[in-house]
N, C-alpha and C positions, 0 to 999 in steps of 0.2 A: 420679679416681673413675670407677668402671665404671658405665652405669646401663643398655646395651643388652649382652647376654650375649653374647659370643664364643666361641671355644674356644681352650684353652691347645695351641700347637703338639707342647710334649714333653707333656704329660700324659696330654692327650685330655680332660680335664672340661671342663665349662660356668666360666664366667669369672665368676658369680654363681648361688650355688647353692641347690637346694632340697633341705633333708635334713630328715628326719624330722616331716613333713606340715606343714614350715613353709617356704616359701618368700623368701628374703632382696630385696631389692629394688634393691640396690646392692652395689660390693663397692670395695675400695681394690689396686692393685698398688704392691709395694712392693719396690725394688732393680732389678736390669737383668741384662743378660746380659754387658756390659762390664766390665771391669777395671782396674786398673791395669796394667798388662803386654798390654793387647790391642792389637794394633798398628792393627788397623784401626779400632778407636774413638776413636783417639788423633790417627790423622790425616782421619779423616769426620766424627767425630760428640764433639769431646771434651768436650762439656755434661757437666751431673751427670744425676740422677735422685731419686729419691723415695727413700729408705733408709728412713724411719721417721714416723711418726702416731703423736699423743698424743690421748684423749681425757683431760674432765676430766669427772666423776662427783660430783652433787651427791645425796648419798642422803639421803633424807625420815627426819627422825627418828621419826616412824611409833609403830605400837605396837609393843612386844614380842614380839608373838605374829607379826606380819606379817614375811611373808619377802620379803625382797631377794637376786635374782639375778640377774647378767647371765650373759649366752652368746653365744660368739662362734664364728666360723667360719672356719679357716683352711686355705688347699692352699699348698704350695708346689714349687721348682723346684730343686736343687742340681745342682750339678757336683763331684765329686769332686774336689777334692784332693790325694788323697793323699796326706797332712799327718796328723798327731796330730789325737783328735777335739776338742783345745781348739783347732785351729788352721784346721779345717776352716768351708767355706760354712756360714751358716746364720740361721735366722728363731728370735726371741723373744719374749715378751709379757712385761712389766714390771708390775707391782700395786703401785703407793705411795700414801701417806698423808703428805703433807709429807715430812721426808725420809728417812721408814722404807721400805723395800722388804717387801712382802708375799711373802717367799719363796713358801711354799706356794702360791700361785694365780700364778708368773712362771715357766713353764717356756721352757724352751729345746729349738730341734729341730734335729739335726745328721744329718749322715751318720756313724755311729758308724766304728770302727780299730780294727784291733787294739794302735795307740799302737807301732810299731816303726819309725815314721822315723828317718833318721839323721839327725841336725844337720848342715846345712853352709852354718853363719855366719849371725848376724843373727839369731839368734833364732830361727830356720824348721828344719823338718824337710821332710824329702824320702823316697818311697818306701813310705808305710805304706800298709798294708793293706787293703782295707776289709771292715768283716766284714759279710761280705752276707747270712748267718743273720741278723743280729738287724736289719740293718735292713728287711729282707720281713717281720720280728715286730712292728716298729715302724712299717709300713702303707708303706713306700716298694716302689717297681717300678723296673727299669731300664728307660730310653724308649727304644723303637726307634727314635728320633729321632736321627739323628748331631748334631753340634754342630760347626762350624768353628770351631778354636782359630786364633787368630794370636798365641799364647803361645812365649814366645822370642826371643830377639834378631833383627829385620831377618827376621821371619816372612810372609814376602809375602803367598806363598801360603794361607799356613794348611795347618791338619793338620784331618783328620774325624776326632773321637772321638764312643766310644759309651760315653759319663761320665757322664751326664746321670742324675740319678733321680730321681722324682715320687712327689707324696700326694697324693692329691684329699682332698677335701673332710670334713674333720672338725672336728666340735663339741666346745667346752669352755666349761662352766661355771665360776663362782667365786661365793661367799657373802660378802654383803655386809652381811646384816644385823649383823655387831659395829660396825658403821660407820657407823651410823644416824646421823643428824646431821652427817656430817660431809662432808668433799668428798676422791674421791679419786682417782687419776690412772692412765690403762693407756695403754703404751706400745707399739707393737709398731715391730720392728726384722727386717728383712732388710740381711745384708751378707757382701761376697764374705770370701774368706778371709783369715784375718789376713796369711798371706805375699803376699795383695795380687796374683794373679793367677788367680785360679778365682771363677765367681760364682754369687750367690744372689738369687733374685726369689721372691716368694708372693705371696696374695691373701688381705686379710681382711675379715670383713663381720660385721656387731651386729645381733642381733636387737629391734627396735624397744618391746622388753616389758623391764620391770623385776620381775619375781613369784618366785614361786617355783621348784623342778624339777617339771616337766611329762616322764611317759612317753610317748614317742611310738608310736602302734601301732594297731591295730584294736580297738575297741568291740563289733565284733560279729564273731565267729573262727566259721569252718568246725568240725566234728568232725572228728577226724582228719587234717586237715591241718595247715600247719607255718607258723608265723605269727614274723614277726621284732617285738621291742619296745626302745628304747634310748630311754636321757638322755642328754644331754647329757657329755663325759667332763669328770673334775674332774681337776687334775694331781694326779699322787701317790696318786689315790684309792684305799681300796677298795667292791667293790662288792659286794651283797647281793640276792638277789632270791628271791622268794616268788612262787606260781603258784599259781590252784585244784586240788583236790585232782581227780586224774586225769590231771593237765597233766604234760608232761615236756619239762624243760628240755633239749634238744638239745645245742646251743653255747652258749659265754660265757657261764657261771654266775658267771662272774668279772670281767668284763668289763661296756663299759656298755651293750652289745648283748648279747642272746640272742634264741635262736631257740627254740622251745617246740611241742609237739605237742600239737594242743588236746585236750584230753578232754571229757567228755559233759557237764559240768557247768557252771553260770555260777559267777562269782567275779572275785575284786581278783587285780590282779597287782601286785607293791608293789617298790619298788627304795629300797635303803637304800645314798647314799654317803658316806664317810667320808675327810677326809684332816685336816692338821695345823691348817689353819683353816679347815673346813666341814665338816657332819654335815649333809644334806639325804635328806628321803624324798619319795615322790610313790604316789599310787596311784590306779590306772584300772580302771574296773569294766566287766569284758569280759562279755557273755552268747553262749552259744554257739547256732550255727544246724546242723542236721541236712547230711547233704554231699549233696552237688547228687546227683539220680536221675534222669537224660534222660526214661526212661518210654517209650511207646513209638508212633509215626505208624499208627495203623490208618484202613483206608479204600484196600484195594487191592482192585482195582476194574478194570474193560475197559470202555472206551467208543467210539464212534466218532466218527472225526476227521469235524473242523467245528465244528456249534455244539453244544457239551457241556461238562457241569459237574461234577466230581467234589468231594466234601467231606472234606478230610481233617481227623483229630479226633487230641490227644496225652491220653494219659492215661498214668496210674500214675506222672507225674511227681512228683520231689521242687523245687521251684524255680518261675522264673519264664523264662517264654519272651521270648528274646533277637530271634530274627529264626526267619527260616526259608529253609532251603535247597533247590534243586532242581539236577536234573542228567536229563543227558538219556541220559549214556553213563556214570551211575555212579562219575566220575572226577572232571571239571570242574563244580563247585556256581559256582550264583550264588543270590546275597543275595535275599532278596523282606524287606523292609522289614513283617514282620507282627510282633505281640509276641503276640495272641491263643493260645489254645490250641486252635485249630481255622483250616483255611482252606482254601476254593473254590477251586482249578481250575478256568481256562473257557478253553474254543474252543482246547483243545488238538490239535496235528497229528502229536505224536510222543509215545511212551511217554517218561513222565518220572517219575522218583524224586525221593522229596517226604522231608527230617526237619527236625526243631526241633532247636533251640541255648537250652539248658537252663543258668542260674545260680541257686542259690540263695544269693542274697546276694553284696557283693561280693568274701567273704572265700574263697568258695566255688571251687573250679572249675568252671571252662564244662567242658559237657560234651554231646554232639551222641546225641539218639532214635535209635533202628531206623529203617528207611527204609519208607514203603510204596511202592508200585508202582500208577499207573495207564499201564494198558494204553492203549494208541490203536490201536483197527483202522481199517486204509482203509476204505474207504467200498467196496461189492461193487460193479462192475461185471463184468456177465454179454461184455462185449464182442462179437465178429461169431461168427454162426454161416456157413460158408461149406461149396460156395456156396449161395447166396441163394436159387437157382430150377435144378432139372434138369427137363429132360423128357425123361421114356421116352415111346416109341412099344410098338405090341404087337410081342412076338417081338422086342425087341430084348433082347441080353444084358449087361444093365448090374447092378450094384450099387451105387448111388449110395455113397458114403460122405461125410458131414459131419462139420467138422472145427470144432471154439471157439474161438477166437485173439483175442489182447489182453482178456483178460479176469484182472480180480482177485479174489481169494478161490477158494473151491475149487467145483467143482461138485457139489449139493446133488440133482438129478435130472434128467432129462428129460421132455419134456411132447409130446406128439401131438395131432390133432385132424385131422378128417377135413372139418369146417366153419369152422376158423380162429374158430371163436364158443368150444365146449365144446371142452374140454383135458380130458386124464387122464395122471395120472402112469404113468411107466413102472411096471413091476412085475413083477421085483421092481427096486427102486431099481437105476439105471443113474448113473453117476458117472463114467465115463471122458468124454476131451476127444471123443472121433471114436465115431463110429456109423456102422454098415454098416446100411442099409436092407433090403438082402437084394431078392429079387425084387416089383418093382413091379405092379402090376394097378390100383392104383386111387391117385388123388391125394388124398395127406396132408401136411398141415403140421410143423412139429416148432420146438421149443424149448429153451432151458436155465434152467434153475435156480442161482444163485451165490449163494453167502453168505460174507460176509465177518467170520470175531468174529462181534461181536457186533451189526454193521450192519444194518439190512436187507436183504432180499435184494431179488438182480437179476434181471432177464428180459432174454433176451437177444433179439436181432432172430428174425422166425420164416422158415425154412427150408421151402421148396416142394420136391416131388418129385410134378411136375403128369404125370397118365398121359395117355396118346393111343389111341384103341382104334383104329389105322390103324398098318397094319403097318410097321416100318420097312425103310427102301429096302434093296435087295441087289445086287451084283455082284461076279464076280471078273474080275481080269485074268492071263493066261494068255500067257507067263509075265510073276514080279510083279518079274522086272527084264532087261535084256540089256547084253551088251560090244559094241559094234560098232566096225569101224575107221573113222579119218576119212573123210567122204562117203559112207559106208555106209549105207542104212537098217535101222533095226527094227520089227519086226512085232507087235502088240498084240493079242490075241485077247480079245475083252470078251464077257461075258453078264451081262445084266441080270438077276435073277430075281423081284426086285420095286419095283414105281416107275413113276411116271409123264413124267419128265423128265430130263435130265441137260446136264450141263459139261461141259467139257475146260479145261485150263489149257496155256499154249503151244501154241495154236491155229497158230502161224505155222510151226510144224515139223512140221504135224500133216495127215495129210492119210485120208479116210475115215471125217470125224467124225459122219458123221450132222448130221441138222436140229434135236434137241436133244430130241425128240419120241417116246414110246415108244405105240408102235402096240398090240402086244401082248407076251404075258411070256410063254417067255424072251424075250429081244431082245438079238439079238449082234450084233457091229462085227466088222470087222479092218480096222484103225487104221495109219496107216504116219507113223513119225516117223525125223526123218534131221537131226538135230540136228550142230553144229561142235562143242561143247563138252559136257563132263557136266551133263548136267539132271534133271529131273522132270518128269514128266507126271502128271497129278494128275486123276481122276475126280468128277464129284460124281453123286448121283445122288438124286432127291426123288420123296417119293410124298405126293401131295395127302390132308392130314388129320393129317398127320405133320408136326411143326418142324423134326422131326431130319434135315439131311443122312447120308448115304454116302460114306465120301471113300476112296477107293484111289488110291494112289501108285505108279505104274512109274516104277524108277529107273535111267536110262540112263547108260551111260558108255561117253564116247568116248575111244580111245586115238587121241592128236594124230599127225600126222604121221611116220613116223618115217623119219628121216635116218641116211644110210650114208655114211662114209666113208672108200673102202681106200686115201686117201693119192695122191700123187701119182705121174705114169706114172714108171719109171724106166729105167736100163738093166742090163744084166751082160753077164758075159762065157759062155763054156763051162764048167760045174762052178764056178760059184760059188755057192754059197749066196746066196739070196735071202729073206731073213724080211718074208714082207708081212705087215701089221696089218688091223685093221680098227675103227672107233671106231664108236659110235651113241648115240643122246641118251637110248633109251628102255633099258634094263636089264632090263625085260622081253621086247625082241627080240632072245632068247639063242639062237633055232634057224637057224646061218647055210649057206647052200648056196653054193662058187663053183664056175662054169661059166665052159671045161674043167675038166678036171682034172690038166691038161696038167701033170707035171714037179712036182705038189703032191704031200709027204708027205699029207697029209688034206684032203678037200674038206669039212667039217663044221665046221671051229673056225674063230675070228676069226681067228688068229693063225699059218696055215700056211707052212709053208720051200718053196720053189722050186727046182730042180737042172734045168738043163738041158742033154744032151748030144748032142741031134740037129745035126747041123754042117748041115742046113737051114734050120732056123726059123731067123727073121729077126723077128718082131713076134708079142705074142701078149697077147692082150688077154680080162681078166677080168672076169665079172660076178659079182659076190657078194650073196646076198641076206640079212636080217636079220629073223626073223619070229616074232610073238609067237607064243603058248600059241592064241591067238583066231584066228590066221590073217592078222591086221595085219603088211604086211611092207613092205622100203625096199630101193634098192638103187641100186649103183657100180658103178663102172666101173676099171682101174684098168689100162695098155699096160707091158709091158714089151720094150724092146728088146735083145736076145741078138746082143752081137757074138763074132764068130769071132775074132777077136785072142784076145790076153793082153790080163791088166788094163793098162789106161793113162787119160792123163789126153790129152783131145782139146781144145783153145783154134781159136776159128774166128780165121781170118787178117784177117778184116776185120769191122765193126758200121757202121751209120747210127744214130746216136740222136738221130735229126729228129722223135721223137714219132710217128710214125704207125704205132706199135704192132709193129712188125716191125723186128728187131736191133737193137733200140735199146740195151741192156746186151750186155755182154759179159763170159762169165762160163767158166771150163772145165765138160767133159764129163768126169765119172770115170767110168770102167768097169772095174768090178770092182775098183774101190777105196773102203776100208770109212774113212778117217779124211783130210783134206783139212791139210796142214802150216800150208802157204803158197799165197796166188797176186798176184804182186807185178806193176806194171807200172810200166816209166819212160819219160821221156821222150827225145830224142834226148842231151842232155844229160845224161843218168845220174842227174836226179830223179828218185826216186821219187813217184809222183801217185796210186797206191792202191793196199791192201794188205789180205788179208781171209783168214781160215783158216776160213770161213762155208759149208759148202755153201750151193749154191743165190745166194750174192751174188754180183754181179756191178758190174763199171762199168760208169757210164751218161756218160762223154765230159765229167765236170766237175771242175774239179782247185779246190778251195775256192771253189764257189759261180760259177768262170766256165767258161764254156763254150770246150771247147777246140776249136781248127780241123781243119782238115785238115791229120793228120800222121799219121808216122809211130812207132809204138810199140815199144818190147821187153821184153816179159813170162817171165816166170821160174814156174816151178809146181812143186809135191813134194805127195807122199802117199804115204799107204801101203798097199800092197793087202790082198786079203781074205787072204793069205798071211801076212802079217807086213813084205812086201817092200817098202823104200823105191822112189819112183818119180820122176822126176824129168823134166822136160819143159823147153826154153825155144825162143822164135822170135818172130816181130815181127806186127804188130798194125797195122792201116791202119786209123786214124778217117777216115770219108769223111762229109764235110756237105754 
């Protein structure tokens, strides 16, 4: 016996059911999912199970008139089969009276075939059908439940079949009043198949009433909507049913369910059923209710956020109010627990939408009002008027301009006042954030006006534009900037035209600044600043009566240093081209001059060629200069020595590399050779100890990190001249220490 409700794994129904506004309170399972032929029941679990319940039925001899019926309630489970339908799973109900069988009230429920198994021995059929039309007419589903079979000889594993087919839960009646007086017996049976390897389990359960047929359904139906009514089914029955006039029977006019369209009128709905041994009626007096009208949320409304209360009111509803909803974005409701048809809004901070949830009755559809709308304005604040405070002087050329910022709501006007006490609106109405005061003469206040919705409105902080009848101060600097080069000074020409004092800023570069003191107007400096780096010199200048400073800025700039470099002294020979360079830090010192001109295609570019064919010269040394646009200039130096050979490669026969800065490396002389091969040196042994194709490297007397003695060396040397011509040198070498 079941008495807490479960769920059936293949069905999916409750395991004790509630059909047709009756609730059962218990339920029986009867049969299993094992077999005879199930390998794993056989060797796990080889108990029996429950196949069959009998009750015994003592009926009240009663009067004549009184009716006697029971009704029961069965779901069950089968597996196919597929078998003949006498051969297949299945559940019973049995009706005797001592030892008569009450055919008419003992049906049986199977999984129907189309009976085309073949025999193969023993009585059994194998391979039939199932006809899956009639058993979906006969209320069964296939479960999406697979099933492990371990059907078969030495079936270990098991097989998953999807065999499996369900009924939930349905009612049957039987009449009992011919039996009055007497006692009579119901039996019900679940049992797997006769060939003894497919199985059958259901659930049955008795409704606790002995009376008559009862229709089950609503007493009080919607207009126009669609209302279901059913008794209990009799086996074999037929069925009869009657509706008030207007009503229209949808479904199952035949059956012991139908579904009906209510019409506008109250009336009986009556069911008449009929089988070989029972004739039962019932009738249930349905009044009809008008169909739900939501109606409509009025009470849309602007308020301001804080402490505020809106009312909203539903009318022209047909029903009664359910709850009531809100949303803030239209989309996402939540519940407010009211049934009322009216309700307060308080101390809202955002626009929210307000409807009712409207039933008339519970046969009715729910049905949800129009929405109203309360508005929530912020709250105005007029935020900063800036700035706060200017002062004009006389003759000074200002237009103040005041600007509104952080403020909410829109701007409603401007306010003035010449006393900070009386105000007067602008006129005509001014509404922009910023205001140009225009020429000042005389000192006035000023304000804003903000309103937000439906808020009150804001004032915002008030805004001074304080006059000064004292002129403001003047000067110019002449001129208002200079370029000078490094340690150079500049020259400042100042006049004062109105004022009684004045500053300097970088006083320590500054020299002819005066005592700070203006004797009388004009009053002129010249000012000497001689700055290292680019700066600012910066004027003030004040005239007593007046807040307002005078500020002129000279802006100086100093070009650093600038550095030349034409490379190092070299040598050549007679007609060799010579390309000297020239490098510099600043890129503005693009105007280069070298002095002579001795032997240079151009004395003007960085970069001029040198040819020399005087068989005098002997040394001849360059000065190149690098000068800006401004006259800032740098300059080098740079010797060139002109032998009268051919090119070759010149090695000194001896070095001291004792550190004291004189022959300490020993390196060759190329002359008038453009590319260095090799310059190798060994030792008397015919190591080599260093080897470089480096102009300008040389040895310094150390063969891995030791210092070598007093010996003698033989060096080997190649290159190529400015010809194209291999050259080739060798002879000996005296380290002396």
């Amino acid at each position: 016996m079941i008495t807490s409700a479960g769920t059936d794994p293949y069905g999916g129904f409750t395991t004790i059911p509630a059909i047709n506004g009756y609730s059962y309170n218990y339920s029986i399972q009867l049969g299993s999912t094992a077999n005879s032929h199930d390998y794993n029941s056989q060797q796990s679990n080889p108990g029996g199970f429950t196949s069959s319940v009998t009750y015994t039925i003592n009926v009240p001899a009663g009067s004549t008139t009184d009716a006697y019926t029971m009704t029961y309630a069965y779901a069950m489970v089968l597996e196919n089969g597929t078998h003949n339908s006498n051969e297949q799973p299945l559940f019973k109900a049995t009706l005797s009276t001592g030892d008569s069988v009450i055919t008419c009230a003992s049906p049986s429920y199977y999984l129907p075939t189309l009976n085309n198994g073949t025999n193969t021995g023993g009585g059994s059929t194998q391979g039939a059908t199932l006809d899956t039309a009639k058993a979906i007419a006969n209320g069964f589903t296939n479960s999406a439940v697979p099933f492990l079979s371990y059907s078969g000889t030495n079936n270990v594993n098991g097989t998953w079949l999807y065999d499996v087919w369900t009924k939930g839960w349905t009612e049957v009646t039987f009449d009992l009043a011919p039996y009055r007086g007497k006692q009579v017996t119901l039996t019900f049976e679940a049992d797997n198949c006769a060939a003894g390897a497919h199985f059958a389990y259901a659930y049955i359960a008795l409704r606790n009433t002995c009376a008559g047929l009862e229709i089950s359904g609503e007493t009080a139906a919607c207009i126009n909507s669609t209302v279901t009514y059913s008794v209990p089914a009799l086996a074999g029955a037929t069925y009869n049913w009657e509706v008030p006039a207007g009503w229209t029977i949808v479904s199952g006019a035949n059956t012991n369910i139908i579904t009906a369209t209510i019409g506008a009128t109250d009336g009986n709905v009556i069911n008449h059923e009929v089988n070989g041994c029972a004739d039962l009626r019932d009738t249930i007096a349905v009044t009809t209710t008008p169909a739900t009208v939501p109606g409509q949320v009025k009470g849309d409304t602007a308020i301001c956020s804080g402490i505020n209360r809106a009312t909203l009111t539903l009318s022209g509803e047909t029903g009664n109010v359910l709850k009531w909803l809100s949303s803030t974005d239209g989309v996402n409701w939540q519940e407010i627990a009211i049934t009322a048809d009216n309700y307060t809004a308080q101390d809202l901070t955002t626009t929210t939408h307000y409807l009712a949830v409207v039933q008339n009755g519970r046969s009715c559809s729910i049905d949800t009002s129009s929405a109203a709308t309360v508005i929530v304005d912020a709250k105005a604040d007029a935020g900063e008027l800036e700035p706060g405070n200017t002062n004009v002087c006389a003759g000074q050329a200002i237009s103040p301009t005041l600007t509104l910022t952080n403020y909410t709501g829109a701007v409603v006007n401007w306010q003035l006042s010449y006393d900070s006490v009386s105000w007067a609106d602008f006129s005509p109405v001014y509404q922009d954030t910023s205001y140009n005061t225009g020429n000042v003469t005389q000192t006035i206040f000023y304000r804003t006006i903000v309103k937000s919705g439906v808020c009150p409105l804001d004032t915002s902080n008030v805004a001074v534009t304080h006059f000064f009848n004292a002129n403001m101060p003047a000067a110019t600097i002449d001129p208002d900037s200079a370029i000078i080069c490094y340690g150079k000074p500049a020259i400042l020409n100042t006049t004062i035209t109105a004022g009684t004092s004045y500053t300097w800023s970088n006083t320590a570069i500054l020299t002819g600044t005066g005592d700070g003191v203006i004797p009388s107007l004009p009053y002129t400096m010249r000012t000497t600043a001689t700055p290292l780096v680019t700066t600012d010199v910066v004027l003030s200048v004040y005239n007593t009566g007046c807040p307002n400073e005078f500020r002129d800025t000279f802006h100086i700039e100093v070009t650093l240093p600038i550095i030349v470099d034409a490379g190092n002294d070299t040598s050549v020979v007679i007609n060799q081209p010579l390309q000297l360079t020239t490098t510099v830090n600043n890129r503005d010192a693009n105007l280069f001059k070298w002095t002579p001109a001795t032997g240079l295609n151009h004395d003007n570019i960085y970069n001029p060629v040198a040819t020399y064919i005087a068989n005098t010269l002997e040394y001849i040394t360059y000065i190149v200069s690098a000068t800006t646009a401004a006259g800032c200039a740098g300059y080098d130096t740079v010797t060139v020595r002109v032998f009268k050979t051919g090119a070759n490669i010149f090695v000194p026969s001896a070095f001291t590399p004792n550190g004291d800065g004189h022959n300490d490396v020993i390196r060759p002389v190329l002359v008038g050779i453009g590319q260095l091969n090799f310059f190798r040196i060994y030792n008397r042994w015919g190591q080599l100890v260093f080897s470089t194709n480096q102009v300008g490297k040389g040895w310094d007397g150390n063969v891995g990190g030791n210092r070598q003695s007093t010996e003698n060396f033989v060096y080997m040397v190649q290159g190529v001249d400015y010809n194209g011509k291999v050259v080739n040198q060798k002879g000996n070498i005296i380290l002396i220490r």
